[in-house]
C-alpha positions in Angstrom: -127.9 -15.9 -124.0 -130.1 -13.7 -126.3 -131.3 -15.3 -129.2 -129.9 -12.8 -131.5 -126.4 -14.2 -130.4 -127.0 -17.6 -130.3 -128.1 -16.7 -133.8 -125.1 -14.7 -134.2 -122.9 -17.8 -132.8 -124.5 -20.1 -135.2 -123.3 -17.8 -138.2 -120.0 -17.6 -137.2 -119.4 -21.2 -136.1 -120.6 -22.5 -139.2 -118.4 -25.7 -140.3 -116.7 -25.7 -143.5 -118.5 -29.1 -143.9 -121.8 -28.1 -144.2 -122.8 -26.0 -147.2 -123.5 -22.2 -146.7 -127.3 -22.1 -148.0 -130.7 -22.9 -146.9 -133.8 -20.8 -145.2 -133.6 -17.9 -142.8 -137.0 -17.6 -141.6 -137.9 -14.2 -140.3 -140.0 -12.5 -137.5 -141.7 -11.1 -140.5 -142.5 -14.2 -141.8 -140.5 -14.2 -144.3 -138.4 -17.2 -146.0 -135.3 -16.5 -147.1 -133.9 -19.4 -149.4 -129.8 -18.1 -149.0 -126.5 -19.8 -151.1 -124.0 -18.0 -149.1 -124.0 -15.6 -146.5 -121.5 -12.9 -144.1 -121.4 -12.0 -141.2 -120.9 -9.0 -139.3 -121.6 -8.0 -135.5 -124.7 -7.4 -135.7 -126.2 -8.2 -139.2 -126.2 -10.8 -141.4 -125.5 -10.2 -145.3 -127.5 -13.5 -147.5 -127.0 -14.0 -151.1 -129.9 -15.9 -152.9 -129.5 -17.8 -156.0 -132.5 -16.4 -157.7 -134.1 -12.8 -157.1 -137.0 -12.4 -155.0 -140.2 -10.9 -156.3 -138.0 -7.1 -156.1 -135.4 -8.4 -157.7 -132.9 -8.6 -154.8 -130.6 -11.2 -154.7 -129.3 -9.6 -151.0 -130.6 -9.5 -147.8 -129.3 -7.7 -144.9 -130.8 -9.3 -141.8 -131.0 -8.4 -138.3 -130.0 -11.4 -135.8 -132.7 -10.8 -133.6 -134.9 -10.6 -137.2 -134.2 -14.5 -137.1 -136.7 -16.8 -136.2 -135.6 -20.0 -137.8 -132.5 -21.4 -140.3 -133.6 -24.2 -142.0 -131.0 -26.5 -143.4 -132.1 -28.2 -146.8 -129.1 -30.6 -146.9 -129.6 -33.8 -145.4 -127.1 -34.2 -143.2 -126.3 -36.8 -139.8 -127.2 -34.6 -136.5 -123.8 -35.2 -135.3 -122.1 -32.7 -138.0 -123.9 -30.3 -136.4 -121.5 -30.6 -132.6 -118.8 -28.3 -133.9 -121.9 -25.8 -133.5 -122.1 -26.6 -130.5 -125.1 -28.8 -130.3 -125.0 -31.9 -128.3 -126.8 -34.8 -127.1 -129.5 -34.3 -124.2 -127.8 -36.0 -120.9 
């Protein structure tokens, strides 16, 4: 799998428990603190809370432009198996 799907996957498996919001970390190097996001096929549409230094509260993303999502919620890692992460065997 590409990574720009599994990044793609990620987005659109993401569990109603987990809150919609933390970092999207670019290939530009880029943070990008996010509240909420959708999704499309092959971009992804993030809503910040608070404008970046242009004044945009939107960012229209790439999946392959994805490096990293960081989650800021602290969470157990087993709310994270409906994505379809599991224990090494």
């Amino acid at each position: 799998m590409h990574a720009a799907e599994a990044w793609r996957s990620i987005f659109e498996n993401w569990p109603e428990t987990i809150n919609r919001q933390g970092l999207v970390v670019t290939t530009f190097n880029e943070a990008v603190p996010f509240v909420d996001f959708l999704i499309s096929g092959s971009i992804v549409l993030l809503e910040r809370d608070i404008p970046d230094s242009y004044g945009a509260r939107k960012v229209m993303l790439a999946y392959d432009a994805i490096q990293a999502v960081k989650i800021t919620q602290p969470l157990d890692l087993a709310r994270f198996q409906v994505m379809g992460f599991q224990s090494p065997f």
